[in-house]
C-alpha positions in Angstrom: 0.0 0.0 0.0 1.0 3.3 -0.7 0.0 6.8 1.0 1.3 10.5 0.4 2.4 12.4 3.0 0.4 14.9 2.7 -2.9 12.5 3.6 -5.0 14.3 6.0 -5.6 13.0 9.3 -8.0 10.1 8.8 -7.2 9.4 5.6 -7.7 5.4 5.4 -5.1 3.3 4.9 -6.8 -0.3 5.2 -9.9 -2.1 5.8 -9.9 -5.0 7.4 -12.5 -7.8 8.5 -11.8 -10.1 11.1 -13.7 -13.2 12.6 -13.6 -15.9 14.5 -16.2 -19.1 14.2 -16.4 -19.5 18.1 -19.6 -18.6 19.7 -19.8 -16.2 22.7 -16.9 -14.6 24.3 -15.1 -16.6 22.5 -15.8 -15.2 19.5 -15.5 -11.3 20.3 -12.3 -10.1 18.9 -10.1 -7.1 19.6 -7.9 -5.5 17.2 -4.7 -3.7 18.6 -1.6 -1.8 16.2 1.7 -2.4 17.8 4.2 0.4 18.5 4.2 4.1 17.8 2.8 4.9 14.9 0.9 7.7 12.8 -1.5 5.6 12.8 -4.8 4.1 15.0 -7.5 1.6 14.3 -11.3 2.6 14.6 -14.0 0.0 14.4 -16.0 0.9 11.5 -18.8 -1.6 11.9 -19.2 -5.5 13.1 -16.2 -7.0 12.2 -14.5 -4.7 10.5 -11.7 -2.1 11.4 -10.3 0.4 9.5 -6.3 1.6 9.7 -6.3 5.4 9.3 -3.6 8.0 9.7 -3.5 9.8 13.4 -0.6 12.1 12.6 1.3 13.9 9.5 3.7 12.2 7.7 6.9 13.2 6.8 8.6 11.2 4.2 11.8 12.8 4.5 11.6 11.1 8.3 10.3 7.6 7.8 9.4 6.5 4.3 8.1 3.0 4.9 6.0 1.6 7.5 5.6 -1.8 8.7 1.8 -1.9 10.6 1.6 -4.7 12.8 -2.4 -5.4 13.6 -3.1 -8.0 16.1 -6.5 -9.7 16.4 -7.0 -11.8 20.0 -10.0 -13.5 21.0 -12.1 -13.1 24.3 -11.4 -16.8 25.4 -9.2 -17.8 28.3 -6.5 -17.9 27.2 -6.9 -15.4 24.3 -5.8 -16.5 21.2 -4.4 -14.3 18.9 -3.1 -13.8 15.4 -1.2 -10.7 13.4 -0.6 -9.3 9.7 1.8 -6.9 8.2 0.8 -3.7 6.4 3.8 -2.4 4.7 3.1 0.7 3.5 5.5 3.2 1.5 5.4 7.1 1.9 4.9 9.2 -1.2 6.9 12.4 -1.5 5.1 15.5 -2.3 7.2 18.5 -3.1 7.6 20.8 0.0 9.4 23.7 -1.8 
């Protein structure tokens, strides 16, 4: 994926749906980003989030990010699972 840095603040980066087949608490998942990132995850609806930007970006700083997006279930003990987004800053022309 690819973004410009001069996205506004909640631009979207991703969508994403997760699920699990349990029933229950078992089957409620939460959605987490690792580290410190421009970036936060809002629920859009059901079992879907959406990645969008939280801060500028600067290309000239950080031109690739790699998203970490964790998904853990509500059982005891949670079980969990993650994907990758890499995703490449587009320079704009500051001058």
């Amino acid at each position: 994926n690819e973004i410009s840095e001069d996205a506004p603040l909640g631009t979207v980066v991703a969508l994403m749906h997760v699920q699990d087949r349990d029933s229950g608490a078992n089957g409620e998942v939460r959605c987490s980003l690792d580290g410190d990132l421009p970036f936060h995850l809002e629920k859009s609806f059901d079992d879907y989030y959406r990645v969008v930007t939280a801060r500028e970006l600067d290309r000239e700083q950080v031109s690739e990010y790699n998203v970490t997006v964790r998904a853990a279930d509500g059982g005891w003990p949670a079980l969990q699972s993650s994907a990758v987004l890499a995703l490449r800053v587009l320079d704009v022309n500051d001058n």
